[in-house]
C-alpha positions in Angstrom: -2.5 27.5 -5.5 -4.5 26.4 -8.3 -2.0 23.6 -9.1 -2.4 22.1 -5.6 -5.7 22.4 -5.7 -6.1 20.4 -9.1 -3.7 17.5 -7.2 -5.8 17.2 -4.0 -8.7 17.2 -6.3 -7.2 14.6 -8.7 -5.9 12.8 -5.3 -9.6 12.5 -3.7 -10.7 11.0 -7.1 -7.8 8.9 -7.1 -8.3 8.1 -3.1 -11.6 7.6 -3.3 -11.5 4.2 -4.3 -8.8 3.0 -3.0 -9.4 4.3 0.3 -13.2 2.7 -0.4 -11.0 -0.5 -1.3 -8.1 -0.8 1.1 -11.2 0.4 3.5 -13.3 -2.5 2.4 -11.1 -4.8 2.1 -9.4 -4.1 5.9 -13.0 -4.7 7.1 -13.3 -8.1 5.1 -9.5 -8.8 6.5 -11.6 -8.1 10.1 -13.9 -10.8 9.5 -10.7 -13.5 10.0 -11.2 -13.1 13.5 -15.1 -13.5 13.4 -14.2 -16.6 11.3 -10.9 -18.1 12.6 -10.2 -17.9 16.6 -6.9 -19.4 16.0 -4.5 -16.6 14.3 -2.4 -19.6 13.1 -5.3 -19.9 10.3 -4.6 -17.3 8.4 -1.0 -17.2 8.1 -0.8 -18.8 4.7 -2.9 -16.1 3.4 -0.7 -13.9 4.6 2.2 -15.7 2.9 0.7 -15.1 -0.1 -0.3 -11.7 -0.1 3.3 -11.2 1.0 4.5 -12.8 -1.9 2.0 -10.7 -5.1 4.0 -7.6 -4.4 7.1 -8.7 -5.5 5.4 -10.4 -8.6 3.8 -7.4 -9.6 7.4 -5.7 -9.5 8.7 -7.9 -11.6 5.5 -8.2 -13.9 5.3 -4.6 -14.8 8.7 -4.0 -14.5 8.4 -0.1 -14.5 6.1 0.7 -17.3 3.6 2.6 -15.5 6.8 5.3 -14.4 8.1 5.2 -18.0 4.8 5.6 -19.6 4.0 8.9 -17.4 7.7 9.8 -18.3 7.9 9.6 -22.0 4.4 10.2 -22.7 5.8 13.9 -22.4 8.4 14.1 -25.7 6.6 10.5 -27.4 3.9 9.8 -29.9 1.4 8.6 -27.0 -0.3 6.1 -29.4 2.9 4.5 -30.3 3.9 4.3 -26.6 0.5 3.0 -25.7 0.9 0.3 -27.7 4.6 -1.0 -27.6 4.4 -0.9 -23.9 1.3 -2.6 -23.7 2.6 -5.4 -26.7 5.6 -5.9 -24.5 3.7 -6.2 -20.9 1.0 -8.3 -23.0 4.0 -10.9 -24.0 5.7 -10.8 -20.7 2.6 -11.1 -18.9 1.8 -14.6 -20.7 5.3 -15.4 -20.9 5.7 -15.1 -16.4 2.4 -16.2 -15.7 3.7 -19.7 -17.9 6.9 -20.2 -15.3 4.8 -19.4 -12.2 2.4 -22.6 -13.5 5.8 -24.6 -14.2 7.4 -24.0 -10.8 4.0 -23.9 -8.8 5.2 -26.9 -6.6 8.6 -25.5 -5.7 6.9 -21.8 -5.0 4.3 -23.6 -2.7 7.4 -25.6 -1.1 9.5 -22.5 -0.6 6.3 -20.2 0.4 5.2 -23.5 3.0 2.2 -23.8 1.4 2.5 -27.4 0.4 -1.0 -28.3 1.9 -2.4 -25.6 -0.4 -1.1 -25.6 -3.7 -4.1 -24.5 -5.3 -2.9 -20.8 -3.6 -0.7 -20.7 -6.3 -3.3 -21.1 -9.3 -5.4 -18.3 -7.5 -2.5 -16.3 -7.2 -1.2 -16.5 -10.8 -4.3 -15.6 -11.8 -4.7 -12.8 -10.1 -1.0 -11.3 -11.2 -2.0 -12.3 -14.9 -4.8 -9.9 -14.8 -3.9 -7.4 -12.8 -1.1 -6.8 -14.7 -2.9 -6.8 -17.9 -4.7 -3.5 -16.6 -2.0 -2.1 -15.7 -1.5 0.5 -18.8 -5.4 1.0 -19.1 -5.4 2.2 -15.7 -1.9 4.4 -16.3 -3.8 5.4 -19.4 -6.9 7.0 -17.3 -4.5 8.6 -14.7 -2.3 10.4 -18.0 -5.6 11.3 -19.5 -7.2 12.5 -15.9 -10.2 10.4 -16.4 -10.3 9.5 -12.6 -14.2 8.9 -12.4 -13.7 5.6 -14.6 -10.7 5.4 -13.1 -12.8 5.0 -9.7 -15.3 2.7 -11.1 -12.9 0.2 -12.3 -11.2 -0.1 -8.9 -14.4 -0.1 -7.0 -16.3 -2.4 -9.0 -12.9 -5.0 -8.1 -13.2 -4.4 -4.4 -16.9 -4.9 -4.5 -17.0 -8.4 -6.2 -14.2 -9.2 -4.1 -16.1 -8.6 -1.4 -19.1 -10.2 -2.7 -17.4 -13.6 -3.3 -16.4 -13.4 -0.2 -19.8 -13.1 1.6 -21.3 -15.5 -0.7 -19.2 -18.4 0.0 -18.6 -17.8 3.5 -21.2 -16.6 4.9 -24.8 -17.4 2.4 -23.6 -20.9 1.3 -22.4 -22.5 4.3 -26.0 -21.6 5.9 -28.1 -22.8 2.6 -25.8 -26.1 2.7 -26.6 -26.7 6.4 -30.7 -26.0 5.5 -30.1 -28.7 2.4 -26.5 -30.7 2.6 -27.8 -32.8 -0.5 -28.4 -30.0 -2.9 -26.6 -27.8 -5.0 -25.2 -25.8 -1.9 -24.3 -28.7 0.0 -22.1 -29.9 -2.9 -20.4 -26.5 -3.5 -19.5 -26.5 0.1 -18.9 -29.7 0.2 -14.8 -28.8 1.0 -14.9 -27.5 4.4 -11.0 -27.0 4.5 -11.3 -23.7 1.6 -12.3 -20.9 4.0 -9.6 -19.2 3.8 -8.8 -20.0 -0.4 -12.5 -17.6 -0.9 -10.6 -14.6 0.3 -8.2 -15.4 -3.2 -10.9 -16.2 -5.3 -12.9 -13.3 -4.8 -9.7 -11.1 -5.8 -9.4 -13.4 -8.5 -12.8 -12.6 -9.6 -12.6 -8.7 -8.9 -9.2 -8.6 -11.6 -11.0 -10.2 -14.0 -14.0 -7.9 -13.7 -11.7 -5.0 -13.8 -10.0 -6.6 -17.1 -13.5 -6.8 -18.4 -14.5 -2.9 -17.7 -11.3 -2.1 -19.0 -11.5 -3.3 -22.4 -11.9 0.0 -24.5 -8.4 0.6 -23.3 -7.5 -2.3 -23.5 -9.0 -3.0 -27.7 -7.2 0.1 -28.0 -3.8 -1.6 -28.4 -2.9 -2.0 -31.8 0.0 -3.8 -33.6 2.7 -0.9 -33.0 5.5 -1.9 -31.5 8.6 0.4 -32.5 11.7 -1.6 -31.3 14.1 1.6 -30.9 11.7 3.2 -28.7 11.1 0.0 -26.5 15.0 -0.2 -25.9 15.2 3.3 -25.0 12.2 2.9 -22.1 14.1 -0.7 -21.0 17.0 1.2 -20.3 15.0 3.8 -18.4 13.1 1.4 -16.7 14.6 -1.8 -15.4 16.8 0.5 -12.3 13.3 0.9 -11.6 12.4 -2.5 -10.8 15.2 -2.5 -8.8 13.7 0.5 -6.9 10.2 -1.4 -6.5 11.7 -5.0 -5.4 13.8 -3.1 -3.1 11.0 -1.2 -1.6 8.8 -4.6 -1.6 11.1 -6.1 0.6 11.2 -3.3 2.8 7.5 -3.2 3.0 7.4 -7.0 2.8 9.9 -9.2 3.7 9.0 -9.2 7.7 5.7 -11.1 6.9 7.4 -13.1 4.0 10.2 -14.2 6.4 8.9 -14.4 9.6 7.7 -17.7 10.5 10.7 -18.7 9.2 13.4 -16.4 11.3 11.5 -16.3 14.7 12.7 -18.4 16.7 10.0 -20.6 17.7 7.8 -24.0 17.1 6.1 -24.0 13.5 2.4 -23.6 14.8 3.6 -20.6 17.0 5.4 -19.1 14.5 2.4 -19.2 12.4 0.1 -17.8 15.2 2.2 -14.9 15.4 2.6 -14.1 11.7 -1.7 -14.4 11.5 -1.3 -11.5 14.7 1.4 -9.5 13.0 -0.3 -9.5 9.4 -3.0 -8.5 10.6 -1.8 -5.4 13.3 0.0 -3.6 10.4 -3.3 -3.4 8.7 -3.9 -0.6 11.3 -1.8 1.2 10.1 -3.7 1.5 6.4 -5.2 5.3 6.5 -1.5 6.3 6.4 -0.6 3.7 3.5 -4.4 4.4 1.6 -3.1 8.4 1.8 0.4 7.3 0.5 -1.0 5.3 -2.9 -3.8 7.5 -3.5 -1.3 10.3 -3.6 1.4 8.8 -6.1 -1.5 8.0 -8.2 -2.5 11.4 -8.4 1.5 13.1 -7.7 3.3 11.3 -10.6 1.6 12.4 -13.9 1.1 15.8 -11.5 4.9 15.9 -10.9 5.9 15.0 -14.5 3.6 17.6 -16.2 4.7 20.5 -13.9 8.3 19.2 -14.7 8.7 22.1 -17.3 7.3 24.9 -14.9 10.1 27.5 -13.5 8.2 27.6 -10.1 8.6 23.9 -10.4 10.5 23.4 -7.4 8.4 25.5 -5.2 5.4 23.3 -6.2 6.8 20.1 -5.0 7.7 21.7 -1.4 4.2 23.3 -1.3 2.8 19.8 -1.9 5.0 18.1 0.6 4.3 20.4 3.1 0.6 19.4 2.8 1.6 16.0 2.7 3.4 15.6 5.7 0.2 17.3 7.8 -2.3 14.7 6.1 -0.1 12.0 7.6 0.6 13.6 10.7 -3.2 13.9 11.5 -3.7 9.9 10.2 -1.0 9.3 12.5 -2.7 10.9 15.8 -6.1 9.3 14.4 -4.5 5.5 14.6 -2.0 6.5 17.5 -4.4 7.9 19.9 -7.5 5.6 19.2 -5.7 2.2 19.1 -7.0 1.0 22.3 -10.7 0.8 20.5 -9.3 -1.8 18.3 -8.4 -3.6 21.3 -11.5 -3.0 23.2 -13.6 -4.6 20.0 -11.5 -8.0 19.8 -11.7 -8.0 23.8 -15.7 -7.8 23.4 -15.9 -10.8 20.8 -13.3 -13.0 22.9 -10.7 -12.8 20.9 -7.9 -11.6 22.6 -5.1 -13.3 21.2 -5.7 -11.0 18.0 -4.6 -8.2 20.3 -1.3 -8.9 20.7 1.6 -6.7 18.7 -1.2 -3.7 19.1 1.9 -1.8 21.0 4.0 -1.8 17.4 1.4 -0.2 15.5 2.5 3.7 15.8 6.1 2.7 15.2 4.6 1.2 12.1 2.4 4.3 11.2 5.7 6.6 11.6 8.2 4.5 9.7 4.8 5.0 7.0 4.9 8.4 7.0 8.7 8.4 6.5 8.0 5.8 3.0 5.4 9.0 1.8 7.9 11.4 2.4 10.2 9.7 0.7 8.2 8.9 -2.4 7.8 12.7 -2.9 11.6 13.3 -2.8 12.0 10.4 -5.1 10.8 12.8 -8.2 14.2 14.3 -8.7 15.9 11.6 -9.6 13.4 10.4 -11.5 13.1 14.2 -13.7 16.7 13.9 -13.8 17.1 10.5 -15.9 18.9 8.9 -12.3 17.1 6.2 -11.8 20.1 4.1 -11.0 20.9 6.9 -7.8 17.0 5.6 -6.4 18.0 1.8 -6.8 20.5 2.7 -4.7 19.0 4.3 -2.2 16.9 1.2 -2.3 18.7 -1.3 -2.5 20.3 0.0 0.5 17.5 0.4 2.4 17.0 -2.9 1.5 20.2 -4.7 3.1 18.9 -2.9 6.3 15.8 -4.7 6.4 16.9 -7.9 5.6 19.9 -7.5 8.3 18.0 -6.1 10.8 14.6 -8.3 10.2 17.1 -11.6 10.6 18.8 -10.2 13.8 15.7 -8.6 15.3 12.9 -10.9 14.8 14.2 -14.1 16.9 14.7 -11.9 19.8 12.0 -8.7 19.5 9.2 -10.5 17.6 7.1 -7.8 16.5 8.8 -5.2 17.9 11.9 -6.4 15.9 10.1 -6.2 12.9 8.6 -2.5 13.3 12.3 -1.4 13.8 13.7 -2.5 11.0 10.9 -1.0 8.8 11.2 2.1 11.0 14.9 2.2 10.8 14.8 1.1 6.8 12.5 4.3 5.5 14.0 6.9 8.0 17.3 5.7 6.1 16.4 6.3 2.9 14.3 9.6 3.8 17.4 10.8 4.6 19.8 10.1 2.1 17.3 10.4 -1.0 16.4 14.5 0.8 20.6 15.1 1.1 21.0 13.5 -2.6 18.1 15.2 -4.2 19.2 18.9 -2.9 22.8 18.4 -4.9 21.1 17.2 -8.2 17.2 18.8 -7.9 17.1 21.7 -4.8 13.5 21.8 -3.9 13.0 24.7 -1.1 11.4 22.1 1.4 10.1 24.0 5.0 12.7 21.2 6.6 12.2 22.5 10.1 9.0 23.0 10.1 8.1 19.5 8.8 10.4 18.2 11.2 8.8 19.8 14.1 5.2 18.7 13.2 6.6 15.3 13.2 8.2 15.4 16.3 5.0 17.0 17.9 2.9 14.4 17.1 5.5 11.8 17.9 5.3 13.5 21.8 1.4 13.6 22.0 1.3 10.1 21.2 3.6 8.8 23.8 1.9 11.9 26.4 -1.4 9.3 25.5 0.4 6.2 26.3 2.0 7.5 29.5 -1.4 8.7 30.9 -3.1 5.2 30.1 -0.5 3.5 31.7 -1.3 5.4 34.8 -4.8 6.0 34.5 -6.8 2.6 33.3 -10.1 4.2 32.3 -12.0 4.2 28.4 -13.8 7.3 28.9 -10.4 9.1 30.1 -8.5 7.0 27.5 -10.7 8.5 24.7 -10.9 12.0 26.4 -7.4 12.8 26.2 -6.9 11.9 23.1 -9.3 14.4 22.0 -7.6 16.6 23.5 -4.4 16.4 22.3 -5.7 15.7 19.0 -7.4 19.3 19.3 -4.6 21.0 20.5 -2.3 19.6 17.1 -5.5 21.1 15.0 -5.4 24.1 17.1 -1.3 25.0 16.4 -1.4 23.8 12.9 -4.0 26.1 12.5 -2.2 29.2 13.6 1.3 28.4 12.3 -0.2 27.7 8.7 -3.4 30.4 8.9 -2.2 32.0 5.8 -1.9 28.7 3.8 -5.6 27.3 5.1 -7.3 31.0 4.1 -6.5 30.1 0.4 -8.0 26.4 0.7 -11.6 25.3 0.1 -14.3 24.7 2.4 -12.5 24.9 5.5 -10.5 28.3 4.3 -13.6 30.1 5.1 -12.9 29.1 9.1 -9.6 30.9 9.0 -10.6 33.9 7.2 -11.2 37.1 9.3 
């Protein structure tokens, strides 16, 4: 017990921020309806957020996975630094063709009115990536508390930008229009370009807290071992691109496939973009855990009771999510309620996909803990498969679903996409890496859940009250606590804090 313990441990410190960041930063994403009635405003934010993931795929192209990998049987010092010489000269290298093509980006992306997104967003990638290793570096060393300070001091400024510029300067440039304020808000079209620039401004304030790490590189670069990681690495680009257009690709393609007028097509991509933020406890839980799993995974690798560690941690896993699932599922209609109560209702639509979102999550977690076979087996190539196909499913069903479902069409091809590959990557990784998974049982728990939510949705449909709305959802979310309890009794005894409630 005391290595899952040491996981959840190095998970909360790991979680921490980035559920204080995705947390954060969902409640700055909140303030778009505060600022912007129209939905239609923010969709070129959105087109650019949807478009970073795929750069920072291609940007670190796997070096954080091969440096947890081969820090195990290398020199680390000598890894250190030729992975970080070769992200350093790549880096410069990318960020130099993103500048050199920034008109035909913004023209693709339909951002031609905003150009300047592209700067931001270059800028962004160029440090981000940078920090990348230094940040791989803490997690291999299990330094999470600077860990956490580095990625909460980002959000923060982030946020702080944010605030400054749209909400302090506007007011001191309406008390004095011909002062200082007034000029630096003298553009009243950049409302929504603040939102970049304060990530802009959090990167290079993490790049800045990071430099002990990052003086740390030194002119090491040994050519035979850099070949050797390349050939390790680049199926696992293909892995993350593949997986970034299954996470992606609906809000990168939308406005563009649905078949409707331009301004509509935009309104609906602001509503969509932001609906599947609601799904983020289940997505925070999913990256705080692979920042925590994969150095876990790696040095438990060697372990005979290996296998039976992974299955242990999935099982936990799976309830996490399951719990975040009933928590967004059952409690949606508050969301609602708020955008009803500061008249804006038109942000409300899509709400009805969310939980078919938050499942198809849960299925991306599950399958990022099965994805450790092939990756302690050297069969990375196997994963860009699975990928890869799971990617031809989104793109397929995304182009023939969209036009005619809208949302809906969307949330089934990202449901249908990760169930996919949940499926295939658990069958392929029992023939190359058996791991004694409780398959029924985790199966069960998700099907449970799956019928409480849509008990919930059946009795609101009937019964149109708040108080009864929010009353039986308590209740079904106490009677999922209550079985968990006594089917896993024996497995919450050993656990901290809340073992001493199951303990007779």
């Amino acid at each position: 017990m005391s290595g899952i313990k040491k996981l959840a441990g190095q998970t909360l410190w790991y979680g921490v921020p980035t559920i204080a960041s995705r947390f954060l930063g969902y409640l700055m994403n909140l303030t778009l309806p505060l600022i912007f009635a129209q939905p239609s405003k923010t969709a070129d934010l959105t087109q650019v957020y949807a478009i970073i993931p795929f750069l920072n795929v291609l940007f670190t192209y796997g070096l954080e996975t091969a440096y947890f990998r081969f820090s195990q049987e290398q020199d680390q010092k000598k890894l250190y630094n030729t992975l970080s010489l070769s992200l350093f000269g790549s880096t410069i290298l990318f960020t130099g063709a993103l500048f050199l093509f920034k008109d035909t980006i913004a023209s693709w992306a339909s951002l031609e009115n905003h150009p300047e997104y592209i700067n931001w967003m270059a800028g962004i990638i160029f440090f981000d990536t940078i920090s990348t290793l230094a940040f791989a570096r803490l997690r291999q060393e299990n330094r999470p508390k600077r860990y956490a300070f580095a990625r909460l001091a980002s959000v923060l400024m982030n946020i702080l930008v944010v605030v400054l510029f749209l909400g302090i300067v506007p007011r001191m440039a309406a008390d004095s229009p011909d002062s200082f304020w007034g000029v630096l808000h003298s553009d009243k079209d950049t409302g929504i370009v603040y939102y970049l620039i304060g990530n802009f401004c959090g990167s290079v304030l993490t790049f800045l807290i990071l430099q002990k790490e990052l003086r740390q590189v030194h002119f090491q670069f040994d050519n035979a071992l850099w070949k050797k990681i390349m050939q390790y690495s680049y199926p696992l680009v293909i892995v993350g691109m593949g997986g970034i257009v299954n996470d992606m690709l609906s809000r990168l393609i939308y406005q563009h496939v649905v078949d409707l007028p331009a301004e509509q097509a935009k309104h609906e991509l602001g509503v969509f973009a932001n609906i599947i933020r609601l799904s983020i406890l289940i997505t925070i839980a999913i990256q705080a855990f692979r920042m925590a799993a994969e150095p876990f995974f790696f040095n438990r690798s060697k372990e005979e009771n290996a296998p039976k560690t992974y299955a242990r941690v999935m099982k936990f896993f799976v309830l996490v999510c399951c719990f975040l699932f009933l928590g967004i599922s059952l409690y949606i209609d508050i969301v609602k309620w708020f955008f009803l109560a500061i008249d804006r209702s038109e942000w409300t639509e899509g709400l009805y996909v969310v939980p078919l979102f938050a499942m198809a999550n849960i299925f991306l977690g599950i399958y990022y803990n099965l994805s450790i076979w092939y990756k302690l087996t050297n069969k990375n190539m196997m994963g860009a498969v699975i990928t890869l196909a799971g990617a031809v499913i989104t793109i397929a069903l995304n182009i023939l679903l969209i036009p005619k479902l809208h949302y809906l069409g969307a949330a089934i091809a990202t449901f249908c996409c990760y169930l996919f590959m949940m499926i295939i990557s658990y069958t392929q990784g029992q023939k190359h890496y058996p791991v004694p998974y409780a398959k029924k049982k985790l199966i069960a728990y998700l099907v449970l859940v799956t019928l409480l939510v849509l008990t919930h949705r059946g009795f609101v449909y009937f019964v149109d009250n708040r108080w009864a709305n929010l009353a039986i959802a308590t209740l079904l979310l106490g009677m999922f606590t209550w079985f968990v309890g006594k089917i896993e009794r024996k497995e919450l005894e050993k656990l901290p804090v809340i073992g001493k409630f199951y303990r007779k």
